[in-house]
KOLLUM-207275 format. One line per field, with one value per residue (C-alpha): residue number from 0; x, y, z; residue in three letters. Coordinates in pm, 1 decimal, always signed. Example, Ala and Ser with C-alpha at 12.3 -4.5 7.8 and 13.67 -1.06 7.14 Angstrom:
REM KOLLUM-207275
resi c(0|1)
east c(+1230.0|+1367.0)
north c(-450.0|-106.0)
up c(+780.0|+714.0)
resn c(ALA|SER)
END
This chain:
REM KOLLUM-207275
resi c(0|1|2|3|4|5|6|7|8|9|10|11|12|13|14|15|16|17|18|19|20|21|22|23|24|25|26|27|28|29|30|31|32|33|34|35|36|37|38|39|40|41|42|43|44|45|46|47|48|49|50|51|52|53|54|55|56|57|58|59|60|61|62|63|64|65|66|67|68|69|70|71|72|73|74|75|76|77|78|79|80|81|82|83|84|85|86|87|88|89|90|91|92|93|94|95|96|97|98|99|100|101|102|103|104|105|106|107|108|109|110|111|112|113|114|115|116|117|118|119|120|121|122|123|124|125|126|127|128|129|130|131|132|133|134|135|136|137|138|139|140|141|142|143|144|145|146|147|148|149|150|151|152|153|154|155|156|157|158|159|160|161|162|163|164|165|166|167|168|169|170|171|172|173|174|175|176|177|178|179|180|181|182|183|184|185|186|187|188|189|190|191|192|193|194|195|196|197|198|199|200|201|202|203|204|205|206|207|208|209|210|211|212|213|214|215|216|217|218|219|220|221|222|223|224|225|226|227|228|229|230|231|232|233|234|235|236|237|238|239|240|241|242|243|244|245|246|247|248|249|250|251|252|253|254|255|256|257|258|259|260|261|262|263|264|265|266|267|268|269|270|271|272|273|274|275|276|277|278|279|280|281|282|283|284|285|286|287|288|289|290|291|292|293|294|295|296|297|298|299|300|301|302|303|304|305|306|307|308|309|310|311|312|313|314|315|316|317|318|319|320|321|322|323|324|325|326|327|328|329|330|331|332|333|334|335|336|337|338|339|340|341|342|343|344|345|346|347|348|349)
east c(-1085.1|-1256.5|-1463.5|-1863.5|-1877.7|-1948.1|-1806.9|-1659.5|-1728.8|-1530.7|-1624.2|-1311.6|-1446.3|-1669.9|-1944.3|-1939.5|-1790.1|-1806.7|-1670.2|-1803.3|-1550.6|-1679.6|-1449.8|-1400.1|-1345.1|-963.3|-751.3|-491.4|-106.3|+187.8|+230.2|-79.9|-19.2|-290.2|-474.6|-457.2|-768.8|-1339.7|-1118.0|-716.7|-611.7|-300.9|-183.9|+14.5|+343.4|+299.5|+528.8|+265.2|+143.7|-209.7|-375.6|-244.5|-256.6|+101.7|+26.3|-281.7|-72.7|+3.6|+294.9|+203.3|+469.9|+436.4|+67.2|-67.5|+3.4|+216.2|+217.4|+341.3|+435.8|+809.0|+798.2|+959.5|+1010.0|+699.0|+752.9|+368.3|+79.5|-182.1|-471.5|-839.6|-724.8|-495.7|-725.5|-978.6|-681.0|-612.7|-993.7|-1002.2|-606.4|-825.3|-1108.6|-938.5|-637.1|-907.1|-1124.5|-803.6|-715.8|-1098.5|-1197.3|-928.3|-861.4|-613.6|-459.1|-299.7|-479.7|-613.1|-835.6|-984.2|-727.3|-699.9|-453.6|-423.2|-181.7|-226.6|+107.4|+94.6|-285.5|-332.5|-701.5|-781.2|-1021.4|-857.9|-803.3|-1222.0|-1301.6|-1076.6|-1269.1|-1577.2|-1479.3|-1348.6|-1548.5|-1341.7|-1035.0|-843.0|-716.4|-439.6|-375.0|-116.7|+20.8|+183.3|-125.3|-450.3|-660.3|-852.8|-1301.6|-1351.9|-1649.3|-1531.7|-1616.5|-1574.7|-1228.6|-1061.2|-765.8|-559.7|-272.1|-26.5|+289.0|+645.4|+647.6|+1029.7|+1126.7|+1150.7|+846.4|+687.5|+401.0|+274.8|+203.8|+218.6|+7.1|-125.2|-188.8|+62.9|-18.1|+124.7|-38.2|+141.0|+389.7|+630.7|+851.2|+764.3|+1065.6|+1442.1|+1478.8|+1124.9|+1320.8|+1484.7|+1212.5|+909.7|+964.2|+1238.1|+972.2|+706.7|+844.9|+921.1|+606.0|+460.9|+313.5|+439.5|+253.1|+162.9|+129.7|+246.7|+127.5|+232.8|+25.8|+326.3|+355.8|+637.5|+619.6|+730.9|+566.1|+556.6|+467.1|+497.1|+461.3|+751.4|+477.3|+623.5|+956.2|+1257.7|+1219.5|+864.8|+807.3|+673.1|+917.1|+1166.7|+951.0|+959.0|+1365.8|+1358.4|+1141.6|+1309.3|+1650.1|+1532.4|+1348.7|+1653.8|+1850.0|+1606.7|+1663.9|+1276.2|+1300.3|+973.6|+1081.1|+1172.2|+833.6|+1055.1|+1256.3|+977.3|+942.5|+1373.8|+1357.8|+1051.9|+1302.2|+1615.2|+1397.4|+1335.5|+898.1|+813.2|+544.4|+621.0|+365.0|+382.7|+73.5|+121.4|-136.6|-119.2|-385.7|-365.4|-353.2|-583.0|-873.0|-639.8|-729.1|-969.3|-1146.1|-1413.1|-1340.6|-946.3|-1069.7|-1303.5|-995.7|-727.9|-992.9|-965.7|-640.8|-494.6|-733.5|-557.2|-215.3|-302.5|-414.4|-117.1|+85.3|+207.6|+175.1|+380.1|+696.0|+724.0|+877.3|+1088.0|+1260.9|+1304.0|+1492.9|+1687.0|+1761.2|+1684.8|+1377.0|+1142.3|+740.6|+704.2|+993.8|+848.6|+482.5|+662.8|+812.4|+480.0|+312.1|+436.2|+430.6|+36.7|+4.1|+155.7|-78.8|-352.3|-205.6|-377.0|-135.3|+118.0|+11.1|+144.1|+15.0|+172.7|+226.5|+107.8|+302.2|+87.6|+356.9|+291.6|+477.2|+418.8|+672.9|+771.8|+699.4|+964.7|+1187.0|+1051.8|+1304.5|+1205.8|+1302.5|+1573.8)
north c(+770.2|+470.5|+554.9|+527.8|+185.7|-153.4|-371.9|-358.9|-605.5|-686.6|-909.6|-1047.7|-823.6|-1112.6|-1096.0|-1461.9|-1425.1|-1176.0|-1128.6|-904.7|-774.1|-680.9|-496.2|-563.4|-325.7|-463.2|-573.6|-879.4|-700.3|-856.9|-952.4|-1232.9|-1534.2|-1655.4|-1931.0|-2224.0|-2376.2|+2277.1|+2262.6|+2255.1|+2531.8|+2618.8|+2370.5|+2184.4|+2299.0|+2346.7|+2041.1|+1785.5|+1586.4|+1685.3|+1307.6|+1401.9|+1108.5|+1006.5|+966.7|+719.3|+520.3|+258.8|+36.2|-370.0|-615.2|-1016.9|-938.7|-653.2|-302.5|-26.4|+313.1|+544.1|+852.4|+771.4|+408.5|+197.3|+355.6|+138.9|-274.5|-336.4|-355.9|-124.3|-279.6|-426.9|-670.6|-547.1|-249.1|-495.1|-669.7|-326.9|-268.1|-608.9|-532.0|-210.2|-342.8|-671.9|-386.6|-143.1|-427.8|-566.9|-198.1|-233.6|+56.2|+335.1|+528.8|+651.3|+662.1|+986.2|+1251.5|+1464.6|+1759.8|+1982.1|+1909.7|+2172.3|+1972.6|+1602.2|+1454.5|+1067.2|+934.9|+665.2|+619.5|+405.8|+336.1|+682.2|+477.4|+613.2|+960.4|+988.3|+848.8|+1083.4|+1356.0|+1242.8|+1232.4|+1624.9|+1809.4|+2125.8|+1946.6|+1980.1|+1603.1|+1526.3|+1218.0|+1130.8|+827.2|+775.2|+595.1|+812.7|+494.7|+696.4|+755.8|+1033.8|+1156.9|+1210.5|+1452.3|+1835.3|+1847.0|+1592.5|+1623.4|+1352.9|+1457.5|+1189.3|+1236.0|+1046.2|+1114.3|+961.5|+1294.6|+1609.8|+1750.5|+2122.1|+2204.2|+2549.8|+2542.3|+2285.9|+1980.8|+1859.4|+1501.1|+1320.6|+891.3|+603.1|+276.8|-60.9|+146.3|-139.8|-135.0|+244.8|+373.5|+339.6|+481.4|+524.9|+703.7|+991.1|+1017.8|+912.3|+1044.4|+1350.6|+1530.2|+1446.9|+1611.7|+1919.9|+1947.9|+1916.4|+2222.8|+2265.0|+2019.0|+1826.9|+1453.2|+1176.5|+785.5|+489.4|+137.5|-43.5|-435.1|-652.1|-880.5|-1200.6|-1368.0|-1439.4|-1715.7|-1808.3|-2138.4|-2260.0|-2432.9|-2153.3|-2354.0|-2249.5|-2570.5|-2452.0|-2247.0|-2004.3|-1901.9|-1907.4|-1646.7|-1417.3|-1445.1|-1385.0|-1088.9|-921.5|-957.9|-884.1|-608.9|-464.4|-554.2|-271.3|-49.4|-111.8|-234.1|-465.7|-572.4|-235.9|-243.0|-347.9|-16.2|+238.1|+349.1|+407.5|+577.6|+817.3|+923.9|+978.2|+1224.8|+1432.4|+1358.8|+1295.9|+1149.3|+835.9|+553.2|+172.5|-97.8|-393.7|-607.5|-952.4|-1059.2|-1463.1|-1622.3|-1868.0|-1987.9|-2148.6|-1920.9|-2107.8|-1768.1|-1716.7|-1296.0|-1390.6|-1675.6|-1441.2|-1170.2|-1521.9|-1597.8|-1262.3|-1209.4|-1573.4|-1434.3|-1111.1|-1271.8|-1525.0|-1295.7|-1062.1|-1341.3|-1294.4|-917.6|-910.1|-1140.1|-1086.7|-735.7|-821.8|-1177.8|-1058.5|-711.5|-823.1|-1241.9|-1233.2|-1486.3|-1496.1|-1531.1|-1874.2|-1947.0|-1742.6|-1875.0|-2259.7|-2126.9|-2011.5|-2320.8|-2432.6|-2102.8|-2098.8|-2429.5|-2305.6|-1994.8|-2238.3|-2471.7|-2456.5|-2611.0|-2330.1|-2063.0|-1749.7|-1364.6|-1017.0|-771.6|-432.6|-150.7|+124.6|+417.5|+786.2|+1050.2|+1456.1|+1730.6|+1890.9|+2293.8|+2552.8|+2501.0|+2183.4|+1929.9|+1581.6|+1321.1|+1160.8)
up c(+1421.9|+1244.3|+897.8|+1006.2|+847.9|+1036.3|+732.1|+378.6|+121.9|-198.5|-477.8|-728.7|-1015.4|-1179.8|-943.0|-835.2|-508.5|-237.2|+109.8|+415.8|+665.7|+994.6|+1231.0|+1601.1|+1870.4|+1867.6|+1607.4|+1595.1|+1621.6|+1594.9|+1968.2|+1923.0|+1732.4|+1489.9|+1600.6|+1333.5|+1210.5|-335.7|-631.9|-563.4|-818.4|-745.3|-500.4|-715.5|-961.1|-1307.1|-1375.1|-1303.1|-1575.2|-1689.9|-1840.0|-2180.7|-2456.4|-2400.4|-1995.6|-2080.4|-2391.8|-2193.9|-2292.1|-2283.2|-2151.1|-2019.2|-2142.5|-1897.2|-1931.9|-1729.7|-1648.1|-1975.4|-1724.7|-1605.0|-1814.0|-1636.0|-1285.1|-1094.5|-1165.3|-1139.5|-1389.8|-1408.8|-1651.5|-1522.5|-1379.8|-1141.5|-1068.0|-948.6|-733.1|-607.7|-511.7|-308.4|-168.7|-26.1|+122.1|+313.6|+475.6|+568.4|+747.6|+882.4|+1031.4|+1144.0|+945.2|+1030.8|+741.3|+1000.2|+1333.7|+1387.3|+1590.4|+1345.0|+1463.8|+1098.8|+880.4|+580.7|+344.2|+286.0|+53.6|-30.1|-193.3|-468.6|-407.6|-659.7|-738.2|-485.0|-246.6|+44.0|-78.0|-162.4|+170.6|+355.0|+93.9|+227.5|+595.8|+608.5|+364.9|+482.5|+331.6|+32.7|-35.8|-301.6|-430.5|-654.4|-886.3|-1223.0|-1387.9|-1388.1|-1296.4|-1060.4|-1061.9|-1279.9|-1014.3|-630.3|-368.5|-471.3|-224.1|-394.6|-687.5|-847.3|-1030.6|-1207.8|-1072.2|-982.9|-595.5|-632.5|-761.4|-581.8|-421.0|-549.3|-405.7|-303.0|+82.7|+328.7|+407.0|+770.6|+643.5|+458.2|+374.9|+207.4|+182.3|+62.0|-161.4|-162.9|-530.8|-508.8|-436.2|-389.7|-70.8|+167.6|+403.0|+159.0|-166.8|+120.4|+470.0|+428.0|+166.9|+397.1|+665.7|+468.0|+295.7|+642.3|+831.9|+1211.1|+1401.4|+1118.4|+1099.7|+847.5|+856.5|+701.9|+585.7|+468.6|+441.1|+338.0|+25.9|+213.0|+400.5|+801.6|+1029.8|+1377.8|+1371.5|+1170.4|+938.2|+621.9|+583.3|+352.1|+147.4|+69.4|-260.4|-150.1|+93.2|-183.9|-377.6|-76.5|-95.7|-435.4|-478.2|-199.6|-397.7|-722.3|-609.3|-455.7|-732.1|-986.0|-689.9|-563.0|-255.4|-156.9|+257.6|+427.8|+679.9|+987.0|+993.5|+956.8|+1275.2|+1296.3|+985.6|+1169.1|+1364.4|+1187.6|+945.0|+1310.7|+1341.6|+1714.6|+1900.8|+1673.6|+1728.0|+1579.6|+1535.0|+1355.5|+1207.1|+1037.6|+761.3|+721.3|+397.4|+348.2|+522.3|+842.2|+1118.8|+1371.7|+1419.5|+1158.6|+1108.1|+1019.2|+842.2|+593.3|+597.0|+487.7|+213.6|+80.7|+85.2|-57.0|-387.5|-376.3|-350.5|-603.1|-862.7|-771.9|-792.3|-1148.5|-1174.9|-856.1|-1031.8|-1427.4|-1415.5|-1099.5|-1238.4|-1573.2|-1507.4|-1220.7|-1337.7|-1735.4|-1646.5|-1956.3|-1860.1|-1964.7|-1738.0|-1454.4|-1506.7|-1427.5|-1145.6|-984.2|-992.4|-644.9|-540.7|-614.5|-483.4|-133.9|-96.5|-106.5|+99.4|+480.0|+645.8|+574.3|+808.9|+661.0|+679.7|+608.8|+840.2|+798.7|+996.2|+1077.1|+1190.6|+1224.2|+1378.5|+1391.6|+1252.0|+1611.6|+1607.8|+1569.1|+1920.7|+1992.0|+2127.1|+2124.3|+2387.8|+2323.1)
resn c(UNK|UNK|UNK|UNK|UNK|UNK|UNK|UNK|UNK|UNK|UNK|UNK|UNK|UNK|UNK|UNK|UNK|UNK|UNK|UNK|UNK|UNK|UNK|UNK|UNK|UNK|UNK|UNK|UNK|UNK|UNK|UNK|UNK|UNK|UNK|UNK|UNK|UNK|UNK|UNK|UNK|UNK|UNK|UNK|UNK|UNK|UNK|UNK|UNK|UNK|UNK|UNK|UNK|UNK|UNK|UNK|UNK|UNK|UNK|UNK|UNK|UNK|UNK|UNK|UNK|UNK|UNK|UNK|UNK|UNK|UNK|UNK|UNK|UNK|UNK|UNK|UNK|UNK|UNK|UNK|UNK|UNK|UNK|UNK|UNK|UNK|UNK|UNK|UNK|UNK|UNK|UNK|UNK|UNK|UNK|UNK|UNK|UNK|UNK|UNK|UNK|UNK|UNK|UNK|UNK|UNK|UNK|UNK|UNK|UNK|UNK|UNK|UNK|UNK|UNK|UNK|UNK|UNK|UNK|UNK|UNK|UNK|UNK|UNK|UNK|UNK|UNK|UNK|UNK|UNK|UNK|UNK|UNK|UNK|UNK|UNK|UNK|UNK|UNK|UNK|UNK|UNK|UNK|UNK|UNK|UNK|UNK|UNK|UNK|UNK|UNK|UNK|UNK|UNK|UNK|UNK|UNK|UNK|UNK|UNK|UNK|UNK|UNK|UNK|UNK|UNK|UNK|UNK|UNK|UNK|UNK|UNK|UNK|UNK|UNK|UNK|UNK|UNK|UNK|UNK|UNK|UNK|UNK|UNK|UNK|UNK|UNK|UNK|UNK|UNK|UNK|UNK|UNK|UNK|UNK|UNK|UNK|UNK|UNK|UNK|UNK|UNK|UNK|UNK|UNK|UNK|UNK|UNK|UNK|UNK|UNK|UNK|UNK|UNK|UNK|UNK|UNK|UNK|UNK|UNK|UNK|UNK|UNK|UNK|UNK|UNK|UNK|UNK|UNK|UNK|UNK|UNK|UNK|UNK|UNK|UNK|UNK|UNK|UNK|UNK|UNK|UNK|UNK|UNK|UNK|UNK|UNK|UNK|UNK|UNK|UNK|UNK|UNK|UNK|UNK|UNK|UNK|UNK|UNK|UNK|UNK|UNK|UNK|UNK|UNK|UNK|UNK|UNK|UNK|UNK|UNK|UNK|UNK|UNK|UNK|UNK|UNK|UNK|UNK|UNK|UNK|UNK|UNK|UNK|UNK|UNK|UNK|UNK|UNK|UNK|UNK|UNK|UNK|UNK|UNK|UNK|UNK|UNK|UNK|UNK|UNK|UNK|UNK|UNK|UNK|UNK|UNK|UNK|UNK|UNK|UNK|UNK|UNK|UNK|UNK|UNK|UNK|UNK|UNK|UNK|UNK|UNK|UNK|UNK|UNK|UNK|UNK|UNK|UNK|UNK|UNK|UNK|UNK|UNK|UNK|UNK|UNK|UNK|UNK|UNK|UNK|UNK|UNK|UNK|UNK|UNK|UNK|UNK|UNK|UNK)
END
């Protein structure tokens, strides 16, 4: 079910670097070890924010701005900058998932519902890929493209809260939501599964924060390793939990979906990898991770230790320092899990 494409390409927004993606038949799960070297009227509740002044004021903190719907609620940025982060983020997952917008047997689906879809990229391709579709796409910043395909709605929305829509959906999606929510299983999963229709399927894209490595080469004495520990506690701390990937597929199954499948994926950061495709994907990523880098911390240190940005800007130096460092071999792991609602009578096996 790939998208028609044979490669993506990304540029870092100032049009002095760019970087092609091709995808294999195959892509690298977690089991191989890197080498080194029509319009929707209706659909939605009346509660939804329409882009109203107050939703686009956006209030400015360490220097960037954030979301004005729900201030507060989502610990990430949402100016230029991390728009164009966003755009790159996109294109080195989707060559990295070799061009599968999904992995779920779909056949026609009717309703699509992309949750937190941030910039929309996948929620216009998926417009684009089943004209016969209604796809809705929600976030708290409207920082979608004004023009997409006729089938396609964003709506700002916090997807934390309880879920009014007025049928069901066949499609449900999250990408790297991490620091979305408090709970993925309860706000995430539970609504999913009972906004699905019979049959219906939902999917997952979720990576961790921290880093991995198989190698031992990511050590705790490195900074960077550090960072992961500490924005997995202070993310927890705000109640926005950044390292939940590993239980996904459990948490599949305690909402009651069936037919639950896993594939896990690793993107390199850094130009280590000995093969030249997961070298391209590491070069892409190490500049989305370093110009995430700050975005990623300032809101996360300061509510959950106190830490002031000058403070947190000191501490980052190392931690910069080690994402460029090619003799750490570290990548994230992106979970791809989706599982179907069962229909009425169904009994999965236990």
């Amino acid at each position: 079910m790939a998208a028609n494409s044979d490669e993506a390409q990304s540029g870092d927004g100032n049009g002095d670097r760019q970087f092609t993606f091709r995808y294999p038949s195959t892509g690298s799960t977690i089991g191989n070890s890197i080498e080194a070297d029509p319009v929707l009227s209706g659909i939605y509740d009346d509660t939804s924010a329409s882009l109203s002044e107050s939703v686009q004021n956006y209030p400015k903190q360490f220097g960037r701005t954030y979301h004005a719907y729900r201030a507060g609620s989502y610990p990430f940025p949402n100016d230029l900058p991390e728009c164009e982060r966003l755009q790159l983020q996109y294109d080195i997952v989707d060559a990295s998932l070799n061009g599968h917008l999904f992995f779920a047997p779909l056949d026609k689906p009717r309703y699509i519902l992309d949750v937190a879809t941030g910039t929309g990229d996948w929620a216009v391709q998926m417009g684009d890929l089943f004209p016969q579709a209604n796809v809705v796409a929600t976030d708290l910043s409207p920082i979608q493209p004004v023009e997409v395909p006729p089938n396609v709605e964003f709506y700002v929305e916090d997807s934390s809260e309880e879920w009014e829509y007025s049928h069901k959906f066949d499609f449900i999606h999250t990408r790297l939501t991490g620091g979305s929510w408090s709970s993925y299983e309860r706000q995430v999963l539970r609504q999913a599964f009972d906004n699905l229709n019979p049959g219906g399927w939902m999917e997952s894209q979720e990576g961790d924060a921290s880093f991995s490595c198989d190698d031992g080469s990511l050590k705790p004495g490195h900074a960077l390793y550090r960072w992961g520990e500490d924005l997995a506690l202070s993310s927890r701390l705000i109640d926005r939990p950044m390292v939940f990937v590993s239980g996904i597929k459990d948490m599949y199954a305690s909402v009651g979906f069936v037919d639950i499948h896993e594939k896990i994926f690793k993107i390199p950061c850094g130009t280590w990898p000995k093969d030249e495709r997961l070298k391209e994907l590491g070069r892409g990523w190490q500049l989305n991770v370093q110009s995430g880098l700050s975005g990623f911390t300032f809101a996360n240190f300061y509510r959950a230790f106190g830490v002031k940005e000058d403070a947190i800007e000191v501490y980052l130096v190392d931690v910069r320092k080690d994402v460029a460092n090619s003799k750490i071999h570290a990548y994230t792991a992106v979970h791809v899990v989706w599982g179907r609602k069962p229909f009425p009578g169904e009994v999965s096996e236990s």
